[in-house]
N, C-alpha and C positions, 0 to 999 in steps of 0.2 A: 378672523373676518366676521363681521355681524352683518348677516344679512337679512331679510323678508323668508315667510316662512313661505316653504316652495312645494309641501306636500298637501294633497287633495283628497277631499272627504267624500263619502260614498256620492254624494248628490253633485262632484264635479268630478267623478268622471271624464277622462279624456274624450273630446269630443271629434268625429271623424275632421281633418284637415287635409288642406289641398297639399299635394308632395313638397311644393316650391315652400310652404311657411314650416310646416314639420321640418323638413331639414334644418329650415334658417335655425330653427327653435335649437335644435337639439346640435346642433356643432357650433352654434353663438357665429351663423357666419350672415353676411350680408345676403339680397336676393339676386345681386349682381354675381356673386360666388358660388351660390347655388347655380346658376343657368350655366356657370363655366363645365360646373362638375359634374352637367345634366347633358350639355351638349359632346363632352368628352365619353360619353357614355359610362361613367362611371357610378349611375345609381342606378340602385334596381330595390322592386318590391317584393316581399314574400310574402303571399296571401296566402293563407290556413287553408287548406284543399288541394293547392295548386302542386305540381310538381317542381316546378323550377322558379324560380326569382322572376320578374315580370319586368319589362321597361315600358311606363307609364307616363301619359304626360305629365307634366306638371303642373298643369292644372288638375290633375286626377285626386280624388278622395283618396287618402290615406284611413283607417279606424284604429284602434285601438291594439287591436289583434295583430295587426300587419308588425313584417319585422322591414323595417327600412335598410341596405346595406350601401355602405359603400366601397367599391374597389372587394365587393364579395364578402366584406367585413360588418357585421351588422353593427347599428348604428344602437347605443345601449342607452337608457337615461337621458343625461342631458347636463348641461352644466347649472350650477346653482343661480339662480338670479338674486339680482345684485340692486339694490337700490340707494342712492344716496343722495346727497344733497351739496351744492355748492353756493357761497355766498361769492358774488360775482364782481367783480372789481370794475371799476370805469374804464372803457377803451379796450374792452374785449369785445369780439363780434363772435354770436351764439351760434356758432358752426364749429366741426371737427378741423377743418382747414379755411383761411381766407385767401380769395383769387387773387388778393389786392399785394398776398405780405403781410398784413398787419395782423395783430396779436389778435390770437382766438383760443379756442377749448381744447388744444391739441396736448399740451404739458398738462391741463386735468385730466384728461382722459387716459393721456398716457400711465398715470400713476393711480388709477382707479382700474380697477379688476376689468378683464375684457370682456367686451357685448357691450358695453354700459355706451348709453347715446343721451342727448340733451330733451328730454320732453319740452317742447315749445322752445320760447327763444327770447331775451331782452337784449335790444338795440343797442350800439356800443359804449352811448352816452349812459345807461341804465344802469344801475349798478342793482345787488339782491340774490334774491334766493332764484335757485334755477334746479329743476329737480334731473334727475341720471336715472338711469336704468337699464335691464337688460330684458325687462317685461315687456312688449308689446301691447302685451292686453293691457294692463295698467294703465300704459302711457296714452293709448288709444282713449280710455276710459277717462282718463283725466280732460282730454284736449276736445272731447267731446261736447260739443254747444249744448245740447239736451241737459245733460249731466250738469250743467253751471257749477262748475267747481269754483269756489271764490281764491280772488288774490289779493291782498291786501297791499297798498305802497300807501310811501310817506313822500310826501311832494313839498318842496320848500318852494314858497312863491314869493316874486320878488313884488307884492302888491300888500297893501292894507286892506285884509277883508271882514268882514265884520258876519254874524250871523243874521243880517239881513239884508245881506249884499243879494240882487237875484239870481247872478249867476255860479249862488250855491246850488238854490233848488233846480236850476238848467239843467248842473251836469249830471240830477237823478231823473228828471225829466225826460231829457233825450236834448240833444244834439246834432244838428245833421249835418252830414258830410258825406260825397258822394254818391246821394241817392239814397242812404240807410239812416237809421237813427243810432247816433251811440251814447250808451249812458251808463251810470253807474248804479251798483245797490247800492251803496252807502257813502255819506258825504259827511265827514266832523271835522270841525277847529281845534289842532291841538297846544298850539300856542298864536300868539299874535303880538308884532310888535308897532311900531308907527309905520315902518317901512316896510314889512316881510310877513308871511305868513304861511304857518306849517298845519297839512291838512293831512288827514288819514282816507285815504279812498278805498273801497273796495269793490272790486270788478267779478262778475261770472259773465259778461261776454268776449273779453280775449279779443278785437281784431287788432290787426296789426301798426304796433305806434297809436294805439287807442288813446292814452291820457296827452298823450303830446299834439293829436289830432284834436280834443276837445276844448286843453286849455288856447291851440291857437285862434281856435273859432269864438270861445266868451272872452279875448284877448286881456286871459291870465298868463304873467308873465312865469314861465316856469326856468326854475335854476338847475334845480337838478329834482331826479328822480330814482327811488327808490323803493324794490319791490322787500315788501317783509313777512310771507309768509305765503302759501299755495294751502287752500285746505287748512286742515289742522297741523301743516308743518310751519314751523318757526323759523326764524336768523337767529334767534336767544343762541350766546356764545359761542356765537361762530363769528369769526373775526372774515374781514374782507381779503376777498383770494382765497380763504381755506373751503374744503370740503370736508364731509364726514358722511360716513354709511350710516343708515338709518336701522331703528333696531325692528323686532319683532312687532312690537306696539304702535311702533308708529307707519310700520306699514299698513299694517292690519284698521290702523283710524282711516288712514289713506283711501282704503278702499273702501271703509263702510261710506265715506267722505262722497265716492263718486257710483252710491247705489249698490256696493257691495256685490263679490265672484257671481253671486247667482242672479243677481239681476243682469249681468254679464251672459252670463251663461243663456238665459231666457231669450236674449235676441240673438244667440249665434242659433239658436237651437229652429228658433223663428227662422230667421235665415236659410237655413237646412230644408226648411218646410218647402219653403218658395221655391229655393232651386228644384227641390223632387219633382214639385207642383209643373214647375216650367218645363221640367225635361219632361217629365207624360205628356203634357198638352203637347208638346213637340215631336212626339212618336219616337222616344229613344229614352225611355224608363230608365231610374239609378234604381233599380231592382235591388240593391246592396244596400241602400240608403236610406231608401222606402222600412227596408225590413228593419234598418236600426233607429227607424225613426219610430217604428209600430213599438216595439221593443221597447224604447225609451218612455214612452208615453204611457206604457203597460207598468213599468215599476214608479210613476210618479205616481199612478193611480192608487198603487199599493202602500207608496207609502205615506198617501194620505190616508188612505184607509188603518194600517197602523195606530197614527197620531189620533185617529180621530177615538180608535177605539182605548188609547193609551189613558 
């Protein structure tokens, strides 16, 4: 199995996490699974000092040190995460099950390693590349509006457009529909014939039914649509219906793609900051959190001082 590399460098660090996602993380189970195993009483912490295993909420900080147990059994590692890709056939709906019956992601999913979930979603007309995973952080990181990860599709339009038609420059302009503007980065002609014409679009805003939303409003006649690539991942030889696991490099582009682990890391860390921040002003200090926040901030300082000296 080829998967994304899953080990971390001295500057990532595990970073303290709430019980409910450390578990999801490390037994690949849902958050709805967790709360089962939580309410049954079957998890407990062991904190470095303490005498005995601890029942914590779940919302409760986990760090690095802590041993998490379940059923008294500590909880080791974690399963390897998995990343891959699926080029998506027409008339699939981008859910693990549909309410309706009708054909969805459940025979992918079944035959891709477990944990692995759908990042985002194309419509059941859509056909294209749709990314998997067992990362959260990744997926999060991807689907993130700030981040503009690009997507690029190929749109067959049932119109004659020329490169001065105006509702080429519209759809990079903006568009409005529902009160927002939606638009594209990039807009080219890739072929053109008396009756049809095939256009390369590429998107870093993602809302939902975004091209199908645009072409109804500058009434381009759209045939069909397809997505061909997220980031620097490709459909290149992948045939429609298949999937494949993505290698080391291509995860590794993936991530520099949406800011790269430590610019990841910088806002969870931001984050950590706030909640300390809030709980003092609120007269009930993360005393434990504070001090690995002090801590954290003490070896960044060092090892900028290092490089600098280096």
């Amino acid at each position: 199995m080829v998967t994304g590399p899953t080990q971390s460098t001295d500057t990532e660090r595990q970073l303290p996490r709430r019980l409910r996602k450390r578990v999801a993380e490390l037994l690949n189970l849902s958050l709805q699974d967790v709360d089962e195993r939580w309410h049954a009483g079957r998890l407990r912490v062991h904190v470095p000092g303490s005498a005995e295993p601890q029942w914590l909420p779940l919302e409760a900080l986990v760090f690095e040190e802590d041993q998490v147990l379940l059923d008294g059994i500590a909880i080791a590692g974690g399963p390897e995460r998995v990343y891959a890709v699926l080029n998506k056939p027409k008339h699939v709906t981008s859910t693990a099950s549909d309410p309706e019956g009708k054909s969805d992601l459940s025979p992918y999913l079944r035959a891709m390693p477990p944990g692995c979930f759908a990042v985002g979603r194309l419509d059941r007309e859509t056909t294209g590349l749709l990314l998997f995973t067992s990362d959260g952080d990744l997926a999060n990181a991807v689907l993130r509006p700030d981040h503009e990860t690009t997507k690029t599709y190929w749109l067959w339009l049932d119109d004659a457009i020329s490169e001065q038609d105006p509702r080429l420059a519209r759809l990079t302009a903006g568009v409005p529909h529902d009160g927002e503007q939606l638009y594209a980065k990039q807009v080219r002609i890739l072929a053109r014939s008396e009756h049809a014409t095939e256009l390369e679009l590429t998107l870093t805003q993602g809302k939902k039914r975004q091209i199908r939303h645009m072409c109804r409003a500058l009434d381009l006649h759209l045939v069909h649509l397809h997505r061909r690539q997220i980031g620097p991942l490709t459909d290149a030889n992948l045939a429609l219906g298949s999937w494949r696991l993505l290698n080391a490099g291509e995860v590794e582009a993936l991530w520099q793609a949406v800011g790269g682990r430590q610019d990841l890391r910088q806002r969870k860390i931001l984050a950590l900051t706030r909640q300390a921040s809030t709980a003092r002003d609120a007269g009930v200090p993360l005393e434990r959190l504070e001090r690995w926040l002090e801590r954290e901030s003490n070896r960044v300082e060092d090892i900028a001082r290092v490089r600098q000296q280096s």
